[in-house]
C-alpha positions in Angstrom: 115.5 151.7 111.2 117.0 154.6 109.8 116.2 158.2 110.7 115.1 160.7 108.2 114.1 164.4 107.2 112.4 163.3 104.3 111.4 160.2 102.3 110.4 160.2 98.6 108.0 156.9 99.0 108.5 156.5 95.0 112.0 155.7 95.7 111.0 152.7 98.3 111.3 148.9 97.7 107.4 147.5 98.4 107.7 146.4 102.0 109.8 149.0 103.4 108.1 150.3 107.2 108.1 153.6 107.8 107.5 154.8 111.8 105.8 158.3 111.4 105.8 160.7 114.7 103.5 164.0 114.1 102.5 165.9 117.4 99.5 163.7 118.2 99.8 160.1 117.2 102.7 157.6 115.8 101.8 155.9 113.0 103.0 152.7 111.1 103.2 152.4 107.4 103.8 149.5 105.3 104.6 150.5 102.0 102.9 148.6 99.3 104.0 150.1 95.9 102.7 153.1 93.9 100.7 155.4 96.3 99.7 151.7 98.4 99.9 151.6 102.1 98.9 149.8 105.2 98.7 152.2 108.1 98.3 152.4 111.7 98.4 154.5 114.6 94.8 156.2 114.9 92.9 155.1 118.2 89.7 155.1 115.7 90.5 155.5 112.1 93.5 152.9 111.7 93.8 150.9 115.2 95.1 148.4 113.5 96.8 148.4 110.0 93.9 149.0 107.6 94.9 149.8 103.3 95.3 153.3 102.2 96.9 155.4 100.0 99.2 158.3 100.2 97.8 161.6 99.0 101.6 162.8 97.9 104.7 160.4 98.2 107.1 162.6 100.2 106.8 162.7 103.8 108.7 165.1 105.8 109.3 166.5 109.4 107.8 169.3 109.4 105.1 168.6 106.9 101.8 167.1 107.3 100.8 163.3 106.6 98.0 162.7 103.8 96.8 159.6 103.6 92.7 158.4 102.1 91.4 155.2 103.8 90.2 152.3 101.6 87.2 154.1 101.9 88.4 157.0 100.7 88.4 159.1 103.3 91.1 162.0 103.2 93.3 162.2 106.5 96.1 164.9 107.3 98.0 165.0 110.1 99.2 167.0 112.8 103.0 168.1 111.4 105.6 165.2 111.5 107.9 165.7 114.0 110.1 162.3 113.5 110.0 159.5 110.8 111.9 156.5 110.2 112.9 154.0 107.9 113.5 150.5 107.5 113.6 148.5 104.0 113.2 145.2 103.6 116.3 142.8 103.6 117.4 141.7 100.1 115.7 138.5 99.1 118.3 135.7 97.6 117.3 136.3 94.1 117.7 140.3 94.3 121.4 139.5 95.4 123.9 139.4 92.6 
């Protein structure tokens, strides 16, 4: 996983895993496509990963984390202290 200040989601292969760190929790992320997630991390929203989607497609240190559940309830974060990075490994066909 790579560290980051800031990651423009947009910019993200589907399947890239992002490890969010705000003051409180640490939270997972699968990254679907479009605003699309899979998220983790809350003790009772998101024990386990559970479909979402982000509320803006940058995520910084610093900033807050929006999120809605799939039942569309909004979320935001304590600010993000750390957040990491890891895209998926080129498949064959994507190899040139």
């Amino acid at each position: 996983m790579t560290t980051a200040e800031f990651v423009d989601c947009q910019g993200l292969p589907p399947g890239s895993l992002l490890e969010v760190e705000t003051r409180n929790r640490r939270y997972r992320i699968e990254y679907l496509g479009g605003t699309d997630i899979r998220i983790s991390g809350h003790p009772e929203l998101c024990p386990t990963p559970v479909p979402g989607q982000l509320r803006a497609g940058l995520i910084g240190r610093g900033q807050h984390l929006e999120f809605l559940l799939d039942d569309h309830r909004p979320v935001t974060t304590s600010r993000v202290l750390h957040l990491r990075v890891k895209r998926p490994a080129p498949t064959p066909a994507s190899v040139h």
